[in-house]
C-alpha positions as CSV (number, residue, x, y, z in Angstrom):
1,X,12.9,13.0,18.4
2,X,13.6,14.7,21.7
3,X,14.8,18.8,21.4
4,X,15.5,20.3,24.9
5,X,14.0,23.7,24.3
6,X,15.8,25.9,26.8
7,X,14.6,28.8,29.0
8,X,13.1,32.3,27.3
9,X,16.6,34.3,28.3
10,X,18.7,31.4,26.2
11,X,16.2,31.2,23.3
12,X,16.3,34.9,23.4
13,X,19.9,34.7,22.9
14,X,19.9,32.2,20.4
15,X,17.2,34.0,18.2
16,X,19.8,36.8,19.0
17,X,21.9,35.1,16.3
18,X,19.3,34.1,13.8
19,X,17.9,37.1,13.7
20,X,20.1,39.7,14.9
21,X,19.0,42.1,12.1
22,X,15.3,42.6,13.5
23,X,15.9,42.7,17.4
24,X,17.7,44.5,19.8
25,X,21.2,42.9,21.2
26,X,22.5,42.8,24.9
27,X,25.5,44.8,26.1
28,X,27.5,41.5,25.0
29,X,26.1,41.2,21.7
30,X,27.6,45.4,21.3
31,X,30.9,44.5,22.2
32,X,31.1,41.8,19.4
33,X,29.2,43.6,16.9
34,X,32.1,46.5,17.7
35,X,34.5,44.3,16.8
36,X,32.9,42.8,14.3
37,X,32.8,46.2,12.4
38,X,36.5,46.7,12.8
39,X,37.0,43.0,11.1
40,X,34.9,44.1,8.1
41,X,37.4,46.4,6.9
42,X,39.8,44.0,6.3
43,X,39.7,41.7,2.8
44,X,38.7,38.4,3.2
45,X,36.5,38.7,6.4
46,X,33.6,36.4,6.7
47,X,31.6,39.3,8.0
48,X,31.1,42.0,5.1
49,X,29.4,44.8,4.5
50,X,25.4,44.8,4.0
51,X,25.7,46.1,0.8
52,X,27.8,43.0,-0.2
53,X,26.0,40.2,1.4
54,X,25.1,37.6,-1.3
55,X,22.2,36.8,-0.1
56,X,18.5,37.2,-0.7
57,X,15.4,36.4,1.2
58,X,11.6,36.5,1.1
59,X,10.0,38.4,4.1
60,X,6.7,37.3,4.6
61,X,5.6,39.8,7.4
62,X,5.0,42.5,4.9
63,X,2.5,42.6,2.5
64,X,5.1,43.3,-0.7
65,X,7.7,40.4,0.4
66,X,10.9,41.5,-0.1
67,X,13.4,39.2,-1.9
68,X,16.5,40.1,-1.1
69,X,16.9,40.4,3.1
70,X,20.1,39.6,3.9
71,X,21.5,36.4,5.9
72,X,22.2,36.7,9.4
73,X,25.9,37.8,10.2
74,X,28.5,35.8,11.7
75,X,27.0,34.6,15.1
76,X,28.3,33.2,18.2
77,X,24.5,31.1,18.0
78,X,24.9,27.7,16.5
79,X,23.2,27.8,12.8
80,X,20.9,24.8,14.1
81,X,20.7,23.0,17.7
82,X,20.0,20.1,16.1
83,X,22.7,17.5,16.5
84,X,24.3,15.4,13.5
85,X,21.8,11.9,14.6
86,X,18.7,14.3,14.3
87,X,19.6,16.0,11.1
88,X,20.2,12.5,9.9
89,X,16.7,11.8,10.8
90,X,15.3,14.6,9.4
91,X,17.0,14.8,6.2
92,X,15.9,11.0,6.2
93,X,12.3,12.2,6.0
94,X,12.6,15.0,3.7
95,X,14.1,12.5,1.0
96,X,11.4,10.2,1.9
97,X,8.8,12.8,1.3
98,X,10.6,14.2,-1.6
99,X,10.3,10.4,-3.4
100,X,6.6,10.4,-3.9
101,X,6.8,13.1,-6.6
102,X,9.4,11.0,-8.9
103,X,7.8,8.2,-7.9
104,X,4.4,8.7,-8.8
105,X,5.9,10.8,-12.4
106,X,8.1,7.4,-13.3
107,X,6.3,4.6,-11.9
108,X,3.5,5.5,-14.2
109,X,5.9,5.2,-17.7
110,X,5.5,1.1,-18.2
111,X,1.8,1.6,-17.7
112,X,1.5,3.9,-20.3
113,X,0.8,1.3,-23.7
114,X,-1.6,-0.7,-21.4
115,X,-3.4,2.7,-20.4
116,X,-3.8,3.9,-23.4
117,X,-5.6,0.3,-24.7
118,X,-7.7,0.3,-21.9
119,X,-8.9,4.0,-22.1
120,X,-9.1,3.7,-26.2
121,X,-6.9,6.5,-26.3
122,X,-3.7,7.2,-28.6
123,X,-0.1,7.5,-26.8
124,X,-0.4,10.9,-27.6
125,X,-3.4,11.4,-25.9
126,X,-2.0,9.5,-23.0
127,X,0.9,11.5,-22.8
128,X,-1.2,13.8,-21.8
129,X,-1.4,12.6,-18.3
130,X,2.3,13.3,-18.3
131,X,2.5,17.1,-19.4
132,X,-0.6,17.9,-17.2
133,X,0.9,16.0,-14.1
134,X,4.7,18.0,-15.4
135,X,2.7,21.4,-15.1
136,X,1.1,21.0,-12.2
137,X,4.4,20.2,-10.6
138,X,5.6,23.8,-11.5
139,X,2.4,25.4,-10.5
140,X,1.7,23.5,-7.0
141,X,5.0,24.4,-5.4
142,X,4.4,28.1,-5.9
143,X,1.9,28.0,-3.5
144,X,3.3,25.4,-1.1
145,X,6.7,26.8,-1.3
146,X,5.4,30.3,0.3
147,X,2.8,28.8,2.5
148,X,5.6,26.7,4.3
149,X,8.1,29.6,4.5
150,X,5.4,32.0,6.1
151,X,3.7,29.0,8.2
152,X,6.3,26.0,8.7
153,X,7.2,23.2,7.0
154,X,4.8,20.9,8.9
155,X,1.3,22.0,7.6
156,X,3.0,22.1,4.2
157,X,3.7,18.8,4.2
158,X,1.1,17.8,5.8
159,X,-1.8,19.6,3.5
160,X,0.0,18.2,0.5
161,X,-0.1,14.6,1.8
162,X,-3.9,14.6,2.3
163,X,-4.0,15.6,-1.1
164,X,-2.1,13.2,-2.6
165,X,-3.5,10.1,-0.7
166,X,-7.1,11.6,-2.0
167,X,-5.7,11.6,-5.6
168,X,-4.1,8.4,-5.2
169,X,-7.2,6.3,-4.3
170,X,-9.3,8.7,-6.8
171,X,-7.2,7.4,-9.4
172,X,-7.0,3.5,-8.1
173,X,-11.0,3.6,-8.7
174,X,-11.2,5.8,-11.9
175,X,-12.9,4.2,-15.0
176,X,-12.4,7.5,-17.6
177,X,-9.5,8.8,-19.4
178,X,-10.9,12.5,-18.5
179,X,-11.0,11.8,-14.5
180,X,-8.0,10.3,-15.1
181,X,-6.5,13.3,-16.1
182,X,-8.0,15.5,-13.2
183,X,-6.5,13.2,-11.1
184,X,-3.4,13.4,-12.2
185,X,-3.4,17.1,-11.3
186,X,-3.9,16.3,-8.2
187,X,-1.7,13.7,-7.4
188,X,0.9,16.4,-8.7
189,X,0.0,19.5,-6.6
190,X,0.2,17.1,-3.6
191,X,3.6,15.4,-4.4
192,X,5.0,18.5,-5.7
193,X,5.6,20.4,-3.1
194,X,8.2,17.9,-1.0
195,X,10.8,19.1,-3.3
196,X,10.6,22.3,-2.5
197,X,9.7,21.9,0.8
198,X,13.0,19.4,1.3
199,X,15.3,22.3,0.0
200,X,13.7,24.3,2.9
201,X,14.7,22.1,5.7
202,X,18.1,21.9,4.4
203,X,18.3,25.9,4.6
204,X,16.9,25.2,8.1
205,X,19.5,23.2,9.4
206,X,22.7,23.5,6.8
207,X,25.4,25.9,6.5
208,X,26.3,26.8,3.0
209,X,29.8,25.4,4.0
210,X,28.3,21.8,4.6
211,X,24.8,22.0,2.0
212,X,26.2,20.4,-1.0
213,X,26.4,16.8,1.5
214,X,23.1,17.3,3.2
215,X,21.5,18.6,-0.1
216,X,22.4,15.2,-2.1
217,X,21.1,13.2,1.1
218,X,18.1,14.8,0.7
219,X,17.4,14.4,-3.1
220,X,18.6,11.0,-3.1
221,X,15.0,10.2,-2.5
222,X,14.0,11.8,-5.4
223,X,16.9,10.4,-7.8
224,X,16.6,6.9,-6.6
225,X,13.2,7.1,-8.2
226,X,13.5,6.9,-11.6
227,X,16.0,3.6,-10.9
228,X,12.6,2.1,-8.8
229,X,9.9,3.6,-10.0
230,X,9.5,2.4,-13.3
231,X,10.7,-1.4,-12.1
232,X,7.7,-1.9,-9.6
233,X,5.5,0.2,-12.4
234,X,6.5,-3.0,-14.7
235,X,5.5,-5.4,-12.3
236,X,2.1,-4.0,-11.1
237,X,1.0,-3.5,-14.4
238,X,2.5,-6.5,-15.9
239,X,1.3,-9.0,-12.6
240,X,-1.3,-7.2,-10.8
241,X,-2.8,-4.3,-13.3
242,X,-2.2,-0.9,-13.4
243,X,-4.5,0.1,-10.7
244,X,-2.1,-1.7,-8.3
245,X,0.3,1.0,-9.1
246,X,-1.7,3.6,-7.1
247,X,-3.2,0.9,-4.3
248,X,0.8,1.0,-3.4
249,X,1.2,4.7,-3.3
250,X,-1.9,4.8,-1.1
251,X,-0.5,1.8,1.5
252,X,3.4,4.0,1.1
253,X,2.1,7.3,1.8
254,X,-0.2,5.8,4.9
255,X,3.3,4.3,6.1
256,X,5.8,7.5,5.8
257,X,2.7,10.3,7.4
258,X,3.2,8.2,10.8
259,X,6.7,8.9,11.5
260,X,5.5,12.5,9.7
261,X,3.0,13.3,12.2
262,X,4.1,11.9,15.2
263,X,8.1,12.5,15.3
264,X,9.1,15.2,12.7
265,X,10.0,18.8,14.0
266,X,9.7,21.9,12.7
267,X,12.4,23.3,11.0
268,X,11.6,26.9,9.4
269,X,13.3,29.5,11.3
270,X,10.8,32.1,10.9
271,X,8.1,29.5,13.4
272,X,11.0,28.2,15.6
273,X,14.6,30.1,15.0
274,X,18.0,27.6,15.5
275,X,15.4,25.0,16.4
276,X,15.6,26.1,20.4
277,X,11.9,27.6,20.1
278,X,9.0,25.3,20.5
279,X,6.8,25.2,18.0
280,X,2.9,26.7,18.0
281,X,0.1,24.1,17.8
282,X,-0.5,23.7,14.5
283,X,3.5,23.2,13.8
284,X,3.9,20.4,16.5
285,X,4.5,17.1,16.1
286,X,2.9,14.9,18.4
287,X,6.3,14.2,20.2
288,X,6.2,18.2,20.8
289,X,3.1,18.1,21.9
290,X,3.7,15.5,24.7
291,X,7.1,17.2,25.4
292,X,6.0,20.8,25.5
293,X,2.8,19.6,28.0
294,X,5.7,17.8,30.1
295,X,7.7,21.2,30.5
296,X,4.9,22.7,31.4
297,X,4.0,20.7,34.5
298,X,7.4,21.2,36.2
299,X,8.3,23.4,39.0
300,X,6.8,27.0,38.7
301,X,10.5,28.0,39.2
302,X,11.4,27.0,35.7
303,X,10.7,29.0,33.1
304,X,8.5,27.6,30.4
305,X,10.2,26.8,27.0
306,X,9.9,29.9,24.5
307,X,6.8,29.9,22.3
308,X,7.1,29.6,18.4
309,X,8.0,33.4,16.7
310,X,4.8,34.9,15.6
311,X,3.7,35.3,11.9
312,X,1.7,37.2,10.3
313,X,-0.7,34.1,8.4
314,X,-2.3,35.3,4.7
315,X,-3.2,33.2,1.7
316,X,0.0,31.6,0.4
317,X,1.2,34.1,-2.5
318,X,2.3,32.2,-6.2
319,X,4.0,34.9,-7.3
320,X,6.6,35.6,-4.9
321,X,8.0,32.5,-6.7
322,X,7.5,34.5,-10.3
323,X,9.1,37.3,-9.1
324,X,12.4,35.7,-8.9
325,X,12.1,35.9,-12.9
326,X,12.9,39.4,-12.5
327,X,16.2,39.2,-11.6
328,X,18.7,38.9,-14.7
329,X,21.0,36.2,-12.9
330,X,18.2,34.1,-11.0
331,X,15.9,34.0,-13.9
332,X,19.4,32.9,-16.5
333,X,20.0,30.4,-13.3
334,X,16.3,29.1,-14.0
335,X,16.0,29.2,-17.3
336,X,19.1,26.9,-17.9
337,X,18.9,24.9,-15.4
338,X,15.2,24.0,-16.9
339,X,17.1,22.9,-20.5
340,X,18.6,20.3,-18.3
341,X,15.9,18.9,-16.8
342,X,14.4,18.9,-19.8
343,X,17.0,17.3,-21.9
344,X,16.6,14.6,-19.6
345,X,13.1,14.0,-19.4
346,X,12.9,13.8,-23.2
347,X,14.8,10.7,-22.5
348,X,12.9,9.4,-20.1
349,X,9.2,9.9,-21.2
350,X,10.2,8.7,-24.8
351,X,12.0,5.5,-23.7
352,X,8.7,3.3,-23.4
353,X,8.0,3.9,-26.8
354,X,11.3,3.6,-28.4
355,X,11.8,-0.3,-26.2
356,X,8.5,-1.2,-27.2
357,X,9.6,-0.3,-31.0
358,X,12.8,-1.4,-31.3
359,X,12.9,-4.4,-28.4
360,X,9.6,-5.8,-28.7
361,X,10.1,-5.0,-24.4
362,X,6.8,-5.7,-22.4
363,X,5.9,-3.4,-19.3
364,X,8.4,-5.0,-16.7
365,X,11.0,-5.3,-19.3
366,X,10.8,-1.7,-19.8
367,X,11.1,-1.2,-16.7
368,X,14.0,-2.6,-15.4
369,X,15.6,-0.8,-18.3
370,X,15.7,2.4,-16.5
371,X,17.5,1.2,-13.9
372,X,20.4,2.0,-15.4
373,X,19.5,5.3,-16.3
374,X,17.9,6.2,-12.3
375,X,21.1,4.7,-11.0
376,X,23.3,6.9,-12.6
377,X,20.8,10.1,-11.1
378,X,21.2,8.5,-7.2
379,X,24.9,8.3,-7.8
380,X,25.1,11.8,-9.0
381,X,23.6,12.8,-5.7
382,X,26.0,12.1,-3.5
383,X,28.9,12.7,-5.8
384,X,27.5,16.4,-6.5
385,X,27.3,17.0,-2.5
386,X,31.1,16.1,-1.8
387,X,32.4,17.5,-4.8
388,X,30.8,21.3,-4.7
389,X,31.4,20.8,-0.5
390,X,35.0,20.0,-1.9
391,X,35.0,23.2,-3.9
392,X,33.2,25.8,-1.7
393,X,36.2,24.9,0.8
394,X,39.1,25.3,-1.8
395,X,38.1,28.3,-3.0
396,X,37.8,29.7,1.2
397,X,41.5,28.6,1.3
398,X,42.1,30.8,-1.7
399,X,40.5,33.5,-0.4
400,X,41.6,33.0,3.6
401,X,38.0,32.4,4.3
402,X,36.9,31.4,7.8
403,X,34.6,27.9,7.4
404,X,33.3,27.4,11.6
405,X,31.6,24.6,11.8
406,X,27.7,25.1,12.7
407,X,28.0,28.7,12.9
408,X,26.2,31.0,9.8
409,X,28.4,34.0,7.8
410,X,27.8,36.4,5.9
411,X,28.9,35.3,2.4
412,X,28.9,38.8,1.3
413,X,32.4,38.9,-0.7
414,X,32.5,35.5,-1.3
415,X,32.3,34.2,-5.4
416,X,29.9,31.4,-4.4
417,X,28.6,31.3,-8.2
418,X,32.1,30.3,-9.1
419,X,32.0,27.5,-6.1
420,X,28.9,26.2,-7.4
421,X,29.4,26.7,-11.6
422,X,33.0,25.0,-12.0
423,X,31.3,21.5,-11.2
424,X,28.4,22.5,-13.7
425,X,30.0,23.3,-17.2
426,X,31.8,19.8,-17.4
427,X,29.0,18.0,-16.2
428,X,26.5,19.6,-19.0
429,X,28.8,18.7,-21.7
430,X,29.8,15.5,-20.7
431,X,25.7,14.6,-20.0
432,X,24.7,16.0,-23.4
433,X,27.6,14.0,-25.6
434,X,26.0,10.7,-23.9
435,X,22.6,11.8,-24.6
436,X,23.4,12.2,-28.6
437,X,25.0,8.5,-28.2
438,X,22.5,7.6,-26.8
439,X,19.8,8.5,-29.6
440,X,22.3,7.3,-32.4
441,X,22.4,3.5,-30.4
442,X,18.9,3.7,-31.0
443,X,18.6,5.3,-34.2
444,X,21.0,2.0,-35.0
445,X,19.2,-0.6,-33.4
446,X,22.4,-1.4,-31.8
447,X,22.2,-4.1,-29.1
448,X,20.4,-3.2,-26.1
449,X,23.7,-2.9,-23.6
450,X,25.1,0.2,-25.3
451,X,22.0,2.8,-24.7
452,X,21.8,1.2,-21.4
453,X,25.2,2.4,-20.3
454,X,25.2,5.4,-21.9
455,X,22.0,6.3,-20.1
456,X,24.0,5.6,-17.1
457,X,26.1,8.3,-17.9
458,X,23.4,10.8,-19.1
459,X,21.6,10.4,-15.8
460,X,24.8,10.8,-14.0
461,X,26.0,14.3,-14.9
462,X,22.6,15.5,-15.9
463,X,21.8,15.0,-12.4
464,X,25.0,16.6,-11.7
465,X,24.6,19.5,-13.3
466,X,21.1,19.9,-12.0
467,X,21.3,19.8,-8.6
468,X,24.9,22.3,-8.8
469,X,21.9,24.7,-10.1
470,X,19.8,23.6,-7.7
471,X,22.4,24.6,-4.4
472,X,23.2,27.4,-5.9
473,X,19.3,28.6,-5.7
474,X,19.2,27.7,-2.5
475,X,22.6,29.5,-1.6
476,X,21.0,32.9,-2.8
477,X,17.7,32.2,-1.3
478,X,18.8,30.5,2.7
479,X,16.0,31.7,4.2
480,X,13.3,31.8,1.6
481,X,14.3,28.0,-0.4
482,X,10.5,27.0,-0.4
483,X,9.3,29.4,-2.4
484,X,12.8,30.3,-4.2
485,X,12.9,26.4,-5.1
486,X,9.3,26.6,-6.1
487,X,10.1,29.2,-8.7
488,X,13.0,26.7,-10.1
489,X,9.9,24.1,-10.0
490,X,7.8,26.0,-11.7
491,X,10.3,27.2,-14.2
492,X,11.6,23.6,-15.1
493,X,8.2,21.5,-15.0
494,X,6.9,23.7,-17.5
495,X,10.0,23.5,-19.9
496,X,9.9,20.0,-19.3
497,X,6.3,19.7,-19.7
498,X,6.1,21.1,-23.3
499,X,9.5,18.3,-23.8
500,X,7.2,15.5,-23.0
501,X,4.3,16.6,-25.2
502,X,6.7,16.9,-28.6
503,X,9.5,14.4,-27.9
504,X,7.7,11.7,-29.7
505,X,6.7,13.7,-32.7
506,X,10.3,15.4,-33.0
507,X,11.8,11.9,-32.9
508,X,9.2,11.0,-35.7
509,X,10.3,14.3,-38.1
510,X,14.0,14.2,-37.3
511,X,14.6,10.5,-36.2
512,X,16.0,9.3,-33.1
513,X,19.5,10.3,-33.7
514,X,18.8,13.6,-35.0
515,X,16.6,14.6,-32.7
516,X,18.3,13.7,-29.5
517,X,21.3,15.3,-30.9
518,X,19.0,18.4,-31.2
519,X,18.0,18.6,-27.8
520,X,21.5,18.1,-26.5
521,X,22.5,20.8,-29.1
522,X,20.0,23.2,-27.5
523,X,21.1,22.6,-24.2
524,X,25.3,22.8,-24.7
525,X,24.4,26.2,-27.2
526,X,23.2,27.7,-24.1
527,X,25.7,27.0,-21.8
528,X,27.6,30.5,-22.3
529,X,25.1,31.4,-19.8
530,X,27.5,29.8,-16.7
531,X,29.9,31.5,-18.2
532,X,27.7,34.9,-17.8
533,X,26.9,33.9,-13.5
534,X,29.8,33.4,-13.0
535,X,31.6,36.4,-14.5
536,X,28.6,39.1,-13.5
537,X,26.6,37.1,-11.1
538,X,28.2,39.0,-8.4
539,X,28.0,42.2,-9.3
540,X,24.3,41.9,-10.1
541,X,23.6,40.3,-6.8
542,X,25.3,44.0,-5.1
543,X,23.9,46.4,-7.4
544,X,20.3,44.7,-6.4
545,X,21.4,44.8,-2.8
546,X,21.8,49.0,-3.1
547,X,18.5,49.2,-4.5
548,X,16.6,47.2,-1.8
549,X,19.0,48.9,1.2
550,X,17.7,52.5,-0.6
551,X,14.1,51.2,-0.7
552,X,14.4,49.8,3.0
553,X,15.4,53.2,4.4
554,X,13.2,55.2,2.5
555,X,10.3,53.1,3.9
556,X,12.0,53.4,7.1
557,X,11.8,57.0,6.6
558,X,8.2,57.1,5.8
559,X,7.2,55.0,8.5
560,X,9.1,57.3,11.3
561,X,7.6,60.4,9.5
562,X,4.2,58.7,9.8
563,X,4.7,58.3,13.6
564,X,5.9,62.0,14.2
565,X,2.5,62.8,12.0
566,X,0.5,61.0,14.8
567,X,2.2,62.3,17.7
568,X,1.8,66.1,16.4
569,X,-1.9,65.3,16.1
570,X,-3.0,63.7,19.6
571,X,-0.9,66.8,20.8
């Protein structure tokens, strides 16, 4: 992938319109930022006040990072310099990336009666491997998430790849249940962290007018999973052994880290802005490298390409990701959107057993009967995208608000929790209905065709309603979604972790009907809290915004007093 990088003066300007906020403007630059403040008084504009930018971000040059920075203003700067065929390419990746962590979680289901035989273990116990590898999802992206939105995306990725192939073969050649379980951590920490790391090239390169599309290409990786996953789990275990499983994610992963490390850019805009700023070493793919070196031997009379922006490096930080707990509407955003996830999980990880019970199913047979269920989860992907796209731009009509193509806005005034939560509501009742259906075909015995389609459906607007939260996070967070997306990782794996290790015995005390129909209860009772976003959501985003604009200018203050201190005293 070939990026022009242009001269310092034009990647100065460019950087002008990322970040605007921290540098000083050209006379130009004045002239428009005059004008700009004479638009802002009038309702509607795109470019609001500070105090009413909607906004948040995590500044990793200080040592308290501050959550709520604002988004750059209107610019004349494209958002990204990347053109439509390389964001193709590079959402490509990042869904490719992002489909080892599903994978590994779901390929592993069919396996699970033949595991626990051969480790003399009970499926309890085995299941076990499933609520570790769920809670090391959550944790592993806390730190990943803030290492790639201080450092880049590229080491990120990179560092969590080498720990995953390590795990995989660990695992391939592992003769004890308790290594087996070690491993698993592993595998998780190092597949975990593409999610989050996919919803931070998105930020990079998408608008919030055009994320919903570019967000459902780029989890379609991970949806497609559970369709896949379990299929070829079938037919490892069921033709080749279980240890097959994880000889394949070693020969997959060796496949997808060449195009990884030899074509992928950089995308984080704190290491290389719009995407006009070459990268530093460590955040160069090897087609940088050759193409930076080839600048660089040209005629002394044209000015070399712009190095990467400089950050400050530090140990990655978990609990930037917990702080977002602290806000009332992030953590209600969190919390809920975790009861989903969960909801569907408890399908997922109890379906093995309840085939095996009721079907007499062997591995593969088990296997291909989650297609139906991962199918309806890819679908949702795409459908999600164009619909909340769809929605974000009816509601700008409404409100006669500017959409430019390419170009980022301040969303200050703008009811994005409403653009975002009208898809969700309908999607979490309609997903939690099936899922009751679905637990009464089985409490039934009914024939085989009717859970299947109704786990179509549950996976559909599950999925739906998941990844609506999931934008929205990402919305609040444009310049921070690692780390904000590892906090909704965190949040969810764990809710979905302690689903996994009592789904079986709440099926056991309540039945299968009964206690499907509680966890869909649970999850529709608390679904007055979309109704909360998206009446207060607002108003707590600009109350929070006062408080960090005081705290900003009052460290400002300190700072400048600080200086005069210094200069009295060398006097």
């Amino acid at each position: 992938m070939s990026i022009n990088y242009p001269s310092k003066a034009e990647a100065e300007s460019s950087k002008g319109g990322d970040l605007a906020s921290t540098r000083t403007r050209s006379s130009s630059e004045n002239e428009v930022q005059e004008e700009t403040e004479q638009e802002r008084s009038r309702p509607g504009s795109s470019r609001s006040s500070d105090l009413n930018d909607t906004t948040t971000d995590i500044q990793h040059g200080d040592t308290e990072p501050d959550l709520e920075a604002p988004l750059s203003r209107t610019s004349t700067a494209p958002f990204s310099v990347f053109t439509t065929p390389q964001k193709r390419f590079i959402v490509f990746m990042v869904s490719l990336a992002s489909f080892f962590s599903p994978l590994s979680a779901n390929i592993y289901f069919p396996a699970l009666n033949t595991l626990s035989r051969d480790f003399n273990v009970s499926p309890s116990t085995m299941n076990l491997t499933l609520t570790s590898y769920m809670i090391f999802q959550g944790l592993a992206p806390t730190l990943f998430g803030d290492l790639a939105d201080m450092a880049g995306r590229r080491p990120a990725y990179l560092i969590g790849f080498a720990i995953y192939l390590g795990a995989c073969i660990g695992i391939a050649l592992c003769d004890s249940f308790a290594a087996l379980l070690v491993l698993r951590c592993l595998q998780s920490s190092g597949s975990s962290s593409t999610i989050a790391l996919g919803s931070g090239v998105v930020a990079d390169i998408a608008t919030s007018a055009e994320r919903g599309v570019w967000m459902g290409w780029a989890t379609s990786g991970p949806m497609i999973a559970p369709a896949l996953a379990p299929v070829l789990g079938g037919l490892f275990t069921e033709f080749l052994g279980w240890r097959w499983i994880f000889w394949f994610l070693v020969i997959l992963t060796c496949a997808v880290l060449v195009p990884l490390v030899m074509i992928f850019p950089e995308t984080g805009r704190n290491v290389v802005g719009n995407g006009s700023i070459a990268p530093q070493g460590w955040n160069m793919s090897l087609l940088n490298y050759l193409q930076v070196k080839r600048q660089r031997g040209k005629v002394e009379s044209s000015p070399p390409p712009p190095t990467s922006l400089k950050t400050r490096l530090r140990f990655p930080n978990p609990l930037n990701s917990l702080r977002l707990l602290l806000e009332k509407d992030v953590s209600l955003l969190l919390i809920y959107n975790a009861l989903i996830y969960s909801s569907f999980y408890c399908l997922m990880s109890s379906f093995p057993q309840l085939l095996s019970d009721i079907y007499g199913f062997n591995p593969l047979q088990i296997g291909l009967c989650f297609l139906p269920l991962g199918s309806g989860a890819f679908l949702a992907t795409f459908l999600s995208g164009h619909i909340l796209d769809w929605n974000f731009r009816r509601i700008a009509t409404q409100l006669n608000w500017p959409i430019v193509k390419n170009r980022s806005a301040d969303l200050g005034a703008f009811p994005i929790e409403r653009a975002r939560l009208q898809i969700t509501a309908p999607c979490v009742f309609l997903g939690s209905v099936a899922l009751i259906a679905v637990g009464w075909c089985l409490h039934y015995e009914v024939p085989l065709a009717a859970p299947l389609v109704l786990s179509f459906i549950h996976g559909l607007f599950m999925t739906a309603a998941f990844n609506t939260l999931s934008v929205l996070l990402v919305d609040l967070y444009p310049m921070s979604p690692a780390t904000a997306t590892a906090g909704n990782n965190l949040v969810r794996c764990l809710f979905g972790a302690a689903a996994t290790a009592v789904i079986l015995d709440v099926l056991k005390a309540m039945g299968r009907g009964g206690g499907f129909t509680f966890v869909a209860g649970v999850v529709i009772s608390g679904s007055p809290v979309l109704w909360v976003l998206e009446k207060w959501g607002m108003g707590w985003r600009v109350e929070r915004k006062k408080k960090i604009q005081a705290k900003k200018e009052k460290k400002a203050e300190a700072k400048e007093g600080e200086k005069v201190d210094d200069k009295t005293g060398a006097s």
